[in-house]
DOLO-121799 format. One record per residue (C-alpha): residue in one letter; x, y, z. Coordinates in Angstrom, 3 decimals. Example, Ala and Ser with C-alpha at 12.3 -4.5 7.8 and 13.67 -1.06 7.14 Angstrom:
! DOLO-121799
TORTI  kollum         u         v         w
TORTI       a    12.300    -4.500     7.800
TORTI       s    13.670    -1.060     7.140
This chain:
! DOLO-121799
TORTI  kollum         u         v         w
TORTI       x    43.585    39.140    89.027
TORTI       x    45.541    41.709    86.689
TORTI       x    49.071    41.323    87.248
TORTI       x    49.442    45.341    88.955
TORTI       x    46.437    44.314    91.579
TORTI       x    49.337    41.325    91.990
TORTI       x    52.110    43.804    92.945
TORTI       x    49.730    45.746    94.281
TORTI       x    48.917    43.179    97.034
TORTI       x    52.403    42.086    97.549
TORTI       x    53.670    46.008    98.193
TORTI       x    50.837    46.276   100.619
TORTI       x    52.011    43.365   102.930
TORTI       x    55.707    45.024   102.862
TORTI       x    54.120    48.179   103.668
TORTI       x    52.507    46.457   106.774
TORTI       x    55.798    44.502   107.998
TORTI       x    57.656    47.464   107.726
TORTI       x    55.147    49.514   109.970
TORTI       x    55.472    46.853   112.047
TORTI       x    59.173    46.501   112.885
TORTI       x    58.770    50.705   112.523
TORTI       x    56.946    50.417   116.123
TORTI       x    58.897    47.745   117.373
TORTI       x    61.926    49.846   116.867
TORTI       x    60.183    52.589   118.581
TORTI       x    59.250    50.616   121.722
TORTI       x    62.790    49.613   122.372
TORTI       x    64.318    52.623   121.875
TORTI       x    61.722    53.991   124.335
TORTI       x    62.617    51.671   127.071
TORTI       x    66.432    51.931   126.348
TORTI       x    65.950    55.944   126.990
TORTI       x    63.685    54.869   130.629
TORTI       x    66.934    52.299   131.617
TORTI       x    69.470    54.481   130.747
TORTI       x    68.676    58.380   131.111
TORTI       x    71.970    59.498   132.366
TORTI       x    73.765    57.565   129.914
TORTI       x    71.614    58.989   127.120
TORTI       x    72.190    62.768   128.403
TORTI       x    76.101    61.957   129.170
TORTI       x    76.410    60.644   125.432
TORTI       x    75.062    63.773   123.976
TORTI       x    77.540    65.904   126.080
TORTI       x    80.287    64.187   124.813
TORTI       x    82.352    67.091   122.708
TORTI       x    85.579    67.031   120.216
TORTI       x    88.660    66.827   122.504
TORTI       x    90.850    70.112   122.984
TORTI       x    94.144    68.700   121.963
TORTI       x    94.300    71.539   119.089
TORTI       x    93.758    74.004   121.602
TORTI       x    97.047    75.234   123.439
TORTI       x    97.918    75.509   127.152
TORTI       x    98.336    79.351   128.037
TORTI       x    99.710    78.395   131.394
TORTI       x   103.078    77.585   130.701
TORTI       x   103.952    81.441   128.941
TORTI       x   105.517    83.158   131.869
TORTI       x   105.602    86.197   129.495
TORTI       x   102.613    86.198   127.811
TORTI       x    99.462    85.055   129.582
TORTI       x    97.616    85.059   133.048
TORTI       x    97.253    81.745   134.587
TORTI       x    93.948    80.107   132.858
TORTI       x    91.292    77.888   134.835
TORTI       x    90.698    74.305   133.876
TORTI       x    87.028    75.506   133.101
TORTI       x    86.387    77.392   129.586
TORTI       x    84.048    79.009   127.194
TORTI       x    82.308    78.734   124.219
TORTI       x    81.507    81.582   122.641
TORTI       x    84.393    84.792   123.105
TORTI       x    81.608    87.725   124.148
TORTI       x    80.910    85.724   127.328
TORTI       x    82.647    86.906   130.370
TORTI       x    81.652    84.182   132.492
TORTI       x    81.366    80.632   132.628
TORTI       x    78.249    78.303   134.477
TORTI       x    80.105    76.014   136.268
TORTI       x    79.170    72.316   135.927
TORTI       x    78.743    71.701   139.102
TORTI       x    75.374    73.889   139.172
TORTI       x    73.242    71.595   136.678
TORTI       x    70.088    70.344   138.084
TORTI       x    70.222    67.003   139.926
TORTI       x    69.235    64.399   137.097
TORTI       x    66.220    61.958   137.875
TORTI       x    66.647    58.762   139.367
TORTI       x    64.588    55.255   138.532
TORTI       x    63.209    53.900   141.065
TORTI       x    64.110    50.512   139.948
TORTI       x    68.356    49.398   140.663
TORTI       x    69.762    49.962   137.941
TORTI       x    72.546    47.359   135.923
TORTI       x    76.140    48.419   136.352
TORTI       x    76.707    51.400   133.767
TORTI       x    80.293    51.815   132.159
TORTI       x    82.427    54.643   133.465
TORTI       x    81.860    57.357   130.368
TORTI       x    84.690    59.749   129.793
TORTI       x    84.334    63.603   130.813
TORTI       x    83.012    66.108   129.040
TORTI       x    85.971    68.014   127.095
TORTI       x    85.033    71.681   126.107
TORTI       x    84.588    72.808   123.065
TORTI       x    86.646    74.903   120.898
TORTI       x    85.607    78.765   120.430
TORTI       x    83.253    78.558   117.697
TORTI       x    83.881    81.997   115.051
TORTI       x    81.066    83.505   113.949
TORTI       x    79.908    82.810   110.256
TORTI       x    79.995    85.457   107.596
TORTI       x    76.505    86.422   107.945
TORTI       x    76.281    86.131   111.879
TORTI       x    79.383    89.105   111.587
TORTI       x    77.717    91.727   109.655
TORTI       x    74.744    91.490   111.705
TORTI       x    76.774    92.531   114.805
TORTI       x    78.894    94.995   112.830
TORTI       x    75.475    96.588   112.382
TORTI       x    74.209    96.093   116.037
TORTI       x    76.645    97.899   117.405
TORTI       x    75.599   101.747   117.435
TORTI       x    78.804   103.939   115.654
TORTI       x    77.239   107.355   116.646
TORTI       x    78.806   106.720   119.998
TORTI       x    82.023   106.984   117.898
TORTI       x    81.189   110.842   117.122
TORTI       x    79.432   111.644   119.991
TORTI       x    82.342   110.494   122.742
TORTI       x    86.099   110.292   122.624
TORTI       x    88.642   107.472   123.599
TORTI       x    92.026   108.368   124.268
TORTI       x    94.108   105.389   125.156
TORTI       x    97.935   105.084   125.628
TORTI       x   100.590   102.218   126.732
TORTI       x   103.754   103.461   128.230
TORTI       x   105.746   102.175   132.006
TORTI       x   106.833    98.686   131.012
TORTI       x   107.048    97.453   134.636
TORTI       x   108.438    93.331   135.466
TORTI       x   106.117    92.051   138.219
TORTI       x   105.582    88.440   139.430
TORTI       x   102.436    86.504   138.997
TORTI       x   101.270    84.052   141.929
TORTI       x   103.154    81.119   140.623
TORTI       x   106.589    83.909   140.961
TORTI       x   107.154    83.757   137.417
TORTI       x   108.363    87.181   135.788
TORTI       x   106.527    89.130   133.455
TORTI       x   105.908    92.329   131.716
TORTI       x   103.070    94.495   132.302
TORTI       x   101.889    97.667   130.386
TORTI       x   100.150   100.893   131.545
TORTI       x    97.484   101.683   129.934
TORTI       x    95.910   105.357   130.505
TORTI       x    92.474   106.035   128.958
TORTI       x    90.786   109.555   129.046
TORTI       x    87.198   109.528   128.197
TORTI       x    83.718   110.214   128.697
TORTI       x    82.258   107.027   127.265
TORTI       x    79.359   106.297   129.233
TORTI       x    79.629   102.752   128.703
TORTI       x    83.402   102.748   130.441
TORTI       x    82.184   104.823   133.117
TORTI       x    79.527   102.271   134.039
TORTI       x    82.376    99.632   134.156
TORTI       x    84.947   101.647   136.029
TORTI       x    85.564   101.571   139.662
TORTI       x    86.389   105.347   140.162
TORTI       x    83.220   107.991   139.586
TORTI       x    84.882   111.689   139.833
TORTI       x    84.305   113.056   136.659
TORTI       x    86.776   116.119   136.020
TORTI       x    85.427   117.999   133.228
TORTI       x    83.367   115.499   132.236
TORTI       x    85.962   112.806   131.679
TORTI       x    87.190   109.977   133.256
TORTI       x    91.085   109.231   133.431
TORTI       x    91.388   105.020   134.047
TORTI       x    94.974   103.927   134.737
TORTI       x    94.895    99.630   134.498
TORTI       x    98.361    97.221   133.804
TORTI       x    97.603    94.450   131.152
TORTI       x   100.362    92.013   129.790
TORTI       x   100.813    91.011   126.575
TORTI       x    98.375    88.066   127.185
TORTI       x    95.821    90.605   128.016
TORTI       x    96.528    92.239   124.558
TORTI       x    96.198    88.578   122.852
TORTI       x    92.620    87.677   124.299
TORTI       x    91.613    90.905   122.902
TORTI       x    93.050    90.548   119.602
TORTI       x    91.824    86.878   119.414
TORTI       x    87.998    87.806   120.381
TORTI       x    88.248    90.906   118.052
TORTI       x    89.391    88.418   115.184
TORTI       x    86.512    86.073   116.333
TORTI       x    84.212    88.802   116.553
TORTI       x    84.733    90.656   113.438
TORTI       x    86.221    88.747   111.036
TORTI       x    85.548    90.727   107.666
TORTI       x    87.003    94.097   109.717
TORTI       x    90.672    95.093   109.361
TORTI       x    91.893    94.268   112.782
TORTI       x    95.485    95.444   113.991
TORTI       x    98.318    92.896   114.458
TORTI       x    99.795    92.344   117.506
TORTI       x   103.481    92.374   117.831
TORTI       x   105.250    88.919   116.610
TORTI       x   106.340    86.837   119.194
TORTI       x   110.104    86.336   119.279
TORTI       x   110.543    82.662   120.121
TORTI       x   114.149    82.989   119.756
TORTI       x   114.110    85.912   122.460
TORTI       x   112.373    83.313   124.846
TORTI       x   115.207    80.663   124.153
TORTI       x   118.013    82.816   125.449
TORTI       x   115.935    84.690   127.827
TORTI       x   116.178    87.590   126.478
TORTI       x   112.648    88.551   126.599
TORTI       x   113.298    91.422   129.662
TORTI       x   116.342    93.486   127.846
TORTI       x   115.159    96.854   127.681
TORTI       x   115.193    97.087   123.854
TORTI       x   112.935    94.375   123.631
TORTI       x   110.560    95.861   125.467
TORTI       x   110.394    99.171   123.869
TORTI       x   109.656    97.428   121.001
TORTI       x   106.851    95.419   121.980
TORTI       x   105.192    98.824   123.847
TORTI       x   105.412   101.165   120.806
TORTI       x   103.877    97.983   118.913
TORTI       x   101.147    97.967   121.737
TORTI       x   100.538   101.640   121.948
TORTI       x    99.973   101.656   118.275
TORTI       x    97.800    98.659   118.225
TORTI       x    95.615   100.569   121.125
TORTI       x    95.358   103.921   119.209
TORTI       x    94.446   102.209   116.132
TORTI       x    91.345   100.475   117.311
TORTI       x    90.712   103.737   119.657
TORTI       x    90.116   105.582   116.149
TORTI       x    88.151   103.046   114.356
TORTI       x    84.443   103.241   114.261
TORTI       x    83.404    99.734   114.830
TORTI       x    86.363    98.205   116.905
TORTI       x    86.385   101.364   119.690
TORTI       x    82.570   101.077   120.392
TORTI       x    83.126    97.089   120.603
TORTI       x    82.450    95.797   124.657
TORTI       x    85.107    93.639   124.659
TORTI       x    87.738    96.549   124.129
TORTI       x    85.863    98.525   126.835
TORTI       x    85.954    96.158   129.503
TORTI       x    89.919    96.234   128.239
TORTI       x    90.298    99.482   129.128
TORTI       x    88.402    99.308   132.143
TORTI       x    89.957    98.495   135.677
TORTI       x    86.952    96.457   136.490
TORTI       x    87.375    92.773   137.939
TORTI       x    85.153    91.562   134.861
TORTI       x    87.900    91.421   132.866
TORTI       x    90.081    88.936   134.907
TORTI       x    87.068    86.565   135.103
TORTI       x    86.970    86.594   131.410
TORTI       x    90.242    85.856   130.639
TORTI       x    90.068    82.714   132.943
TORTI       x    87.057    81.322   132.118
TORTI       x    87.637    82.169   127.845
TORTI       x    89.966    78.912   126.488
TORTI       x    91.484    80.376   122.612
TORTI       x    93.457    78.875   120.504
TORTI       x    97.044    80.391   119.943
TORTI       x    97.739    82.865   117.371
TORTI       x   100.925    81.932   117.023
TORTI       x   100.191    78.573   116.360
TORTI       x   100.691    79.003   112.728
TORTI       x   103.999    79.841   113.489
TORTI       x   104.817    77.481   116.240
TORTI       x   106.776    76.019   112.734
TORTI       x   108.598    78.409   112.478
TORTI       x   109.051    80.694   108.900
TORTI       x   109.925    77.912   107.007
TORTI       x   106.785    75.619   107.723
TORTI       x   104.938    79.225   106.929
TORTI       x   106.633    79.577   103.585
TORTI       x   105.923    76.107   102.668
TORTI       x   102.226    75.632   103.602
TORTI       x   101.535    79.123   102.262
TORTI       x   103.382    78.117    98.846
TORTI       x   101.090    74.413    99.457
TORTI       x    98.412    75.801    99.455
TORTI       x    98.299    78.559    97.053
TORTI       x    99.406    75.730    94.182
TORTI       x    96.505    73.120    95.093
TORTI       x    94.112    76.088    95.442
TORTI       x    95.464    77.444    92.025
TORTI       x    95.399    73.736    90.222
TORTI       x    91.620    73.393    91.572
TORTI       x    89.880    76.777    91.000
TORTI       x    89.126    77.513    86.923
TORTI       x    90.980    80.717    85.596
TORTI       x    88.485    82.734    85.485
TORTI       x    87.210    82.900    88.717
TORTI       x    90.214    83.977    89.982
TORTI       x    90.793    87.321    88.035
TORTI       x    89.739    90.547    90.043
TORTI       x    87.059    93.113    88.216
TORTI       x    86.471    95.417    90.895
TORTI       x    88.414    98.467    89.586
TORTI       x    88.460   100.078    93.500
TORTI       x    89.959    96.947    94.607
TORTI       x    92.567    96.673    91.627
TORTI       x    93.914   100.258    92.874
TORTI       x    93.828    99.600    96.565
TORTI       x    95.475    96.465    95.584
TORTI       x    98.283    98.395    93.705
TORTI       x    98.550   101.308    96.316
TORTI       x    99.156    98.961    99.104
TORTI       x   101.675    97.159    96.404
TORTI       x   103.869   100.431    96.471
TORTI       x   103.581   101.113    99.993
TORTI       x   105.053    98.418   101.238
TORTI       x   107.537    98.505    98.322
TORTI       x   108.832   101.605   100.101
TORTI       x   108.525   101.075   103.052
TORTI       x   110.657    97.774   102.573
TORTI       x   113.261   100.154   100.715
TORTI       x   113.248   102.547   103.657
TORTI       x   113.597    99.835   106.189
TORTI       x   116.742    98.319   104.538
TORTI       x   117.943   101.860   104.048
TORTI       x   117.984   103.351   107.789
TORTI       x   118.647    99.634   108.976
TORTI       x   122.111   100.312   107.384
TORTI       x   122.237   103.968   108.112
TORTI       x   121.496   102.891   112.251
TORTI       x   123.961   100.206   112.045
TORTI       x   126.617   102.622   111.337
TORTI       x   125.554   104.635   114.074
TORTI       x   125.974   102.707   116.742
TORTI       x   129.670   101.768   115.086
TORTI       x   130.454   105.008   115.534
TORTI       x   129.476   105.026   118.880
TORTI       x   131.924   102.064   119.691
TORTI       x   134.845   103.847   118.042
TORTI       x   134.207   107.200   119.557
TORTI       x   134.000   105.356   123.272
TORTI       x   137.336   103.258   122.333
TORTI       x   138.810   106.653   120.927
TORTI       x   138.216   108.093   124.543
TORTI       x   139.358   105.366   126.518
TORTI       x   142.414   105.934   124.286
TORTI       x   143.064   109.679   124.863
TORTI       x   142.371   108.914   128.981
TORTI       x   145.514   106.356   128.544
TORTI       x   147.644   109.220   126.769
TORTI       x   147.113   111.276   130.059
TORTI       x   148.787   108.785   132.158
TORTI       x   151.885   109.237   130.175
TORTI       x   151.458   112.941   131.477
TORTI       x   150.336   112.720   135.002
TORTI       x   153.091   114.993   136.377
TORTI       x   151.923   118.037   134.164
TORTI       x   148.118   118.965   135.943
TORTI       x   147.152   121.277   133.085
TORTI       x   147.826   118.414   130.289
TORTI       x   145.884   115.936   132.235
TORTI       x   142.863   118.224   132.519
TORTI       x   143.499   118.803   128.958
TORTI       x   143.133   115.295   128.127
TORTI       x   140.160   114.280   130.445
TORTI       x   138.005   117.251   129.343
TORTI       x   138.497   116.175   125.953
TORTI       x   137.957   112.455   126.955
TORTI       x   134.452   113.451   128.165
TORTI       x   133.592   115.421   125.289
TORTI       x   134.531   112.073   122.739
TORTI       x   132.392   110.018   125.696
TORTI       x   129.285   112.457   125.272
TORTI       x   129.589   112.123   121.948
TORTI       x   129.185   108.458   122.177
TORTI       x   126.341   108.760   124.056
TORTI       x   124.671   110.935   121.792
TORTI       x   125.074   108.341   118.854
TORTI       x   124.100   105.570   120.606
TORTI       x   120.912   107.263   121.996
TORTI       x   120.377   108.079   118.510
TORTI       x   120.827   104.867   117.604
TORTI       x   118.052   103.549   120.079
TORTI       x   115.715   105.753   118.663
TORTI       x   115.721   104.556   115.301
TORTI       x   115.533   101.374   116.054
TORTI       x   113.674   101.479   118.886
TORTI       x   110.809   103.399   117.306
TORTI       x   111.184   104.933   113.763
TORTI       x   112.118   101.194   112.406
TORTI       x   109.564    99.509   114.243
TORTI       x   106.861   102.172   113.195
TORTI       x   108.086   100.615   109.703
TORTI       x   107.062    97.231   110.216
TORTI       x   103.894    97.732   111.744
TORTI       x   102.843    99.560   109.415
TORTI       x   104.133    96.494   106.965
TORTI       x   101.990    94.277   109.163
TORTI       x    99.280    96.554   108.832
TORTI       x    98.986    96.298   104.883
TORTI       x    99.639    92.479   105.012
TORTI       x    96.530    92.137   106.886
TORTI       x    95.088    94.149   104.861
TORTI       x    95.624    92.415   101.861
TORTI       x    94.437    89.613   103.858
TORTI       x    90.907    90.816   104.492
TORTI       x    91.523    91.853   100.474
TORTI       x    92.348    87.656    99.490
TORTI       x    89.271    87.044   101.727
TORTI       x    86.620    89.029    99.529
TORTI       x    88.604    87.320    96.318
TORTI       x    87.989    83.808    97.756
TORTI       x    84.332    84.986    98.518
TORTI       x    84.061    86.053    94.754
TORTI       x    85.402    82.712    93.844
TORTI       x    82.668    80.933    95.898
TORTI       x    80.271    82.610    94.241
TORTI       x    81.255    82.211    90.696
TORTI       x    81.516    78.444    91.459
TORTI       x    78.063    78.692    92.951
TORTI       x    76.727    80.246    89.616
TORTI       x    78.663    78.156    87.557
TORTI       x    76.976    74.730    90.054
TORTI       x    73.125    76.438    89.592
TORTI       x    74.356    76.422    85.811
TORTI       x    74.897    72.805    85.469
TORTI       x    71.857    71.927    87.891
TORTI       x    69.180    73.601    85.401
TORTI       x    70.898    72.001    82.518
TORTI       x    70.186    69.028    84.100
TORTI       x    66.936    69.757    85.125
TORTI       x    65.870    70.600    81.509
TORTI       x    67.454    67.822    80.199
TORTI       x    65.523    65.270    82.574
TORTI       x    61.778    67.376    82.140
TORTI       x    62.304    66.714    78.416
TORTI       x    59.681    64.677    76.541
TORTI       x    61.210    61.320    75.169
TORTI       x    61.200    61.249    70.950
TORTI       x    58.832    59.663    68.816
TORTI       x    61.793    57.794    66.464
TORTI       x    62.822    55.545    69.595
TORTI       x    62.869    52.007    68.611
TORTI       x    59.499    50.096    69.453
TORTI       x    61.830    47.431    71.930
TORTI       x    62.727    50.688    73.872
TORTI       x    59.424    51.237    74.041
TORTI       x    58.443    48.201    75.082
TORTI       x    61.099    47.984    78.444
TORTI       x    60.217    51.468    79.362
TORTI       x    56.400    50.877    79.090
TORTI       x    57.114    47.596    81.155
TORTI       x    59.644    49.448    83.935
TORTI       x    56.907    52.249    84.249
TORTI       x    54.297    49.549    85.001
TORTI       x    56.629    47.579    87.707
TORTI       x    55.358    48.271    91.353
TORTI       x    59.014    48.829    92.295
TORTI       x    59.138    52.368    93.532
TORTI       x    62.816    52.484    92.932
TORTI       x    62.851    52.381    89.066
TORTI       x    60.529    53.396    86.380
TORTI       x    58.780    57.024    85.699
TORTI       x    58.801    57.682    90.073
TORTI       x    62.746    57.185    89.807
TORTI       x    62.874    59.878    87.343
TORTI       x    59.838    61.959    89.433
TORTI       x    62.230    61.599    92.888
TORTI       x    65.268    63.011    90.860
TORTI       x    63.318    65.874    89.358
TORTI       x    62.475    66.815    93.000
TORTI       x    65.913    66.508    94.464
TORTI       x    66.948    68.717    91.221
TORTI       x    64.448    71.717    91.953
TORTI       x    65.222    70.912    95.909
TORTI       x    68.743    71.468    95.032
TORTI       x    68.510    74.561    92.956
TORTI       x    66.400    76.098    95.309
TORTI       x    69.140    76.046    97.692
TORTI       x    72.223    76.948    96.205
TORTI       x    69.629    79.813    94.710
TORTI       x    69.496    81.108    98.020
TORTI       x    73.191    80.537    98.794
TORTI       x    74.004    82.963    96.367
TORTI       x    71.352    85.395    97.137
TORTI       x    73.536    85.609   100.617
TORTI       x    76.758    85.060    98.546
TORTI       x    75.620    88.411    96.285
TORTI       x    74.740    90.578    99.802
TORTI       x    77.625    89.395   101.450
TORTI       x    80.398    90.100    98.706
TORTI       x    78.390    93.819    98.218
TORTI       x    78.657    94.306   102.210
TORTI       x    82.516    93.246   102.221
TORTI       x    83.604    94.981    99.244
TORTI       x    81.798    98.187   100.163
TORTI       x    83.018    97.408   104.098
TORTI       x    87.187    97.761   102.296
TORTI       x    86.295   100.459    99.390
TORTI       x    84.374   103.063   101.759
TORTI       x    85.948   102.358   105.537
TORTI       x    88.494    99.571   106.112
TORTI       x    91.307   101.287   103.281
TORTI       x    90.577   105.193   103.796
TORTI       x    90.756   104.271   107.362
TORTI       x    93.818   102.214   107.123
TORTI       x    95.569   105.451   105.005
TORTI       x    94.367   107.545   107.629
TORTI       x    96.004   105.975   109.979
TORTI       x    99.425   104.893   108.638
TORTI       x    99.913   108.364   106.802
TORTI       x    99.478   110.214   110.836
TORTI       x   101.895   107.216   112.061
TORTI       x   104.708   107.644   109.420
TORTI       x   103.901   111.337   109.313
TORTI       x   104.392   111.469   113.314
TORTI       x   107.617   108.827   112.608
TORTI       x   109.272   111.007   110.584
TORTI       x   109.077   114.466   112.431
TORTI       x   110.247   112.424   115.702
TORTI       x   113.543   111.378   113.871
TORTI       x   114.399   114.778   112.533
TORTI       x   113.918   116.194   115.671
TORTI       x   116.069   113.216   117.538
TORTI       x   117.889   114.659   114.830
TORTI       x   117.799   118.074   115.428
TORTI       x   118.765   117.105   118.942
TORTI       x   121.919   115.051   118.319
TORTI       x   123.384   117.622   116.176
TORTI       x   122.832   120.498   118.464
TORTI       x   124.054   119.023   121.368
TORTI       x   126.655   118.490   119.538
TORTI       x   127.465   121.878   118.763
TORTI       x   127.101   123.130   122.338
TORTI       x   129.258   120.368   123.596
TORTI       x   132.395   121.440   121.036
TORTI       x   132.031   124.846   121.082
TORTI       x   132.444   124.931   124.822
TORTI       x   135.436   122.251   123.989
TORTI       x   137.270   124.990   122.204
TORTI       x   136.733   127.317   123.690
TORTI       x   138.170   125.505   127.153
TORTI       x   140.729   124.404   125.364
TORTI       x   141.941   127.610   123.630
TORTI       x   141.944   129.293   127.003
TORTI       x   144.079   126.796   128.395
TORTI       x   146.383   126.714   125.314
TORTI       x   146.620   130.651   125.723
TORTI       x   147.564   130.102   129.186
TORTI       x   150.385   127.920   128.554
């Protein structure tokens, strides 16, 4: 017998033992999964625990009180209770005593991937967007009590419009005019669920930001002072009107059922669990500095130098138009931060100065036309504090704030910006990986040369013959197939690499930045003409109030 019919015979009765203990295998897992259904079915239900995921119970300010039950995916409204799963079969047979197996925890809202997003960008018809209007406002900051009596903040929200999907979802039907006017109060949790399942929903879309938390406010319980919240509702009125005038994020369902004074809305917010966006911050600045700074260096140290320059000449000027925004707008917040701060210290010193004058007319309280003297002036100096200080408010208030929202609002723009560089990064690695793959596909498919040594020869003649399927010329067969396996795939990765860098740079060139200048030139166009008339205001009060002054007070000197 030639020595290969030898191996030959030998592979053939491993071939045969391994089938064997193959069916074995089979037959006990079989009767394992007859014994134990419900432990098989509870084992595959078992999910990653939710200790990332944040309790939104404990926020009297921010949140409604959430159920113990949550959701999976952000765009559903409700949740199937556990309780209504089929009954599970029973063996007939008594079964051993099983181990108590832990309870399901639910999962974590799983964001959509890159490709899943553009998909629904594109599902979601934007002719509504010419065809109907949305016009949405937050003002009447009211402090109500939720069932457990805590205080909160609630926000008025008044929507005209003749959007037929909000008229399906709103309780009142009189049309006037064809338009529907839906009054509805949402808190500032309300405003984070929809922010958060926006975010989820449309990741590679510029989506507003909401107004920071102030965790120092919540400390000294501060979070009901009146300036406060002005703040946070010209922050929310802007964030409303922004998404009200985009094309995607106004037609999305989520922000109609928002706007709508439906129940639906209610039910989702209990039954959706979401992470915290301000859980990147629960570390305050500092920890934000520092893992930013982290993990810019170790992404800098491990990406080559030239993936990480920009070629896009669009995205080079956005990039340096945004630059110079902000610029100024950081030079006119310090500016009129100063410029306010010396209002209202004039508005202490002209209150002190009239408290002073009223003390001057004591020393003259037998003379009556003196002491009218001195209190009309008194209440001139005293409406003249007013008037600074209400200036005052207004600046900082609303002009200032406009300011930093609209700072916020290039930051995460820039962000979406750093998100199409990373994608460009991915895919120059990608190219750079199929690179090195065919190289080493070309250099394994070469032919071996004819000046190798005849002992060479000699072992590789031998190793080809072995039986072994591990070594020898099917070793080198197996690798050549996990090679063209392999570039297949990361061939295709970058065909969806190359359609979604195109989508996302065209998605910021043609609508994300001309809609984002759109935008912030109206807001700090709108910013400005409200403080010179505020303005306008102050100063001619102003002028009223002293010329009747004199006047009273030349008449009365005359008299004398």
């Amino acid at each position: 017998m030639a020595s290969e019919d030898q191996f030959t015979s030998i592979q053939w009765d491993r071939d045969e033992i391994d089938q064997k203990k193959d069916l074995n295998d089979n037959d006990d897992n079989e009767d394992l999964l007859i014994n134990f259904p419900i432990e098989e079915e509870q084992e595959s239900l078992n999910e990653p625990n939710e200790s990332n995921l944040k309790d939104n119970d404990n926020e009297h300010d921010d949140n409604q009180p959430a159920s113990n039950e949550s959701n999976d995916d952000p765009s559903n409204s409700l949740i199937i209770s556990s309780e209504s799963q089929p009954p599970k079969a029973q063996s007939p047979e008594p079964q051993p005593p099983k181990p108590q197996l832990p309870k399901p925890q639910p999962q974590p809202t799983v964001q959509p991937t890159t490709t899943e997003e553009s998909d629904l960008i594109y599902s979601i018809d934007t002719s509504f967007f010419d065809k109907y209007a949305i016009k949405s406002s937050v003002t009447h900051p009211n402090r109500d009590l939720d069932t457990n009596s805590k205080p909160f903040i609630s926000y008025l929200i008044t929507t005209t419009t003749n959007h037929p999907e909000l008229l399906k979802l709103s309780k009142e039907k009189k049309l006037k005019d064809d338009y529907l006017t839906i009054t509805v109060r949402r808190r500032y949790g309300d405003f984070r669920y929809l922010y958060e399942s926006l975010n989820n929903d449309f990741p590679t879309v510029l989506i507003p930001p909401l107004p920071s938390k102030s965790n120092f406010k919540y400390l000294t319980g501060d979070t009901f002072s009146i300036d406060f919240v002005n703040k946070r509702l010209h922050s929310l009125d802007r964030f409303i009107r922004f998404i009200t005038q985009h094309r995607i994020l106004s037609q999305s369902s989520i922000f109609h059922l928002f706007l709508s004074d439906s129940n639906d809305w209610s039910t989702f917010t209990t039954s959706l669990k979401i992470k915290d966006i301000n859980e990147s911050e629960s570390g305050g600045i500092i920890n934000k500095v520092v893992n930013e700074e982290i993990t810019d260096t170790v992404m800098n140290f491990l990406t080559s130098s030239k993936h990480k320059k920009e070629t896009n000449k669009d995205i080079l000027e956005i990039n340096d138009k945004l630059k110079k925004l902000y610029e100024n707008l950081l030079k006119l917040n310090n500016l009129f931060t100063k410029s306010n701060k010396k209002h209202l210290e004039l508005s202490h010193d002209y209150e002190l100065f009239s408290q002073q004058i009223l003390k001057l007319s004591n020393i003259k309280n037998d003379d009556s036309e003196i002491l009218n003297n001195f209190k009309f002036f008194s209440e001139s100096l005293d409406f003249f504090a007013k008037s600074w200080n209400q200036l005052y408010k207004h600046m900082d208030e609303s002009f200032l704030v406009s300011l930093k929202d609209c700072s916020r609002y290039i930051i995460q723009l820039k962000n979406l910006i750093e998100l199409l560089q990373n994608k460009n990064i991915d895919l120059k690695v990608l190219q750079d990986y199929l690179k090195k793959a065919r190289n080493e596909l070309n250099a394994i498919g070469k032919p071996q040369s004819t000046n190798s040594s005849g002992i060479n020869r000699l072992i590789h003649d031998t190793i080809s013959t072995s039986a072994t399927p591990t070594i020898g010329s099917q070793q080198t067969d197996n690798k050549i197939n996990k090679l063209e396996n392999k570039v297949k795939s990361i061939e295709n990765e970058i065909e969806k690499q190359i359609k979604l860098v195109g989508d996302l740079t065209n998605q910021i060139i043609n609508q994300e930045f001309p809609n984002f200048k759109r935008f912030t030139d109206q807001e700090l166009k709108n910013s400005m003409i409200n403080l010179a008339d505020e303005n306008i205001k102050f100063y001619k009060n102003l002028i009223e109030k002293f010329d009747e002054t004199e006047i009273k007070l030349k008449e009365r000197l005359d008299r004398l």
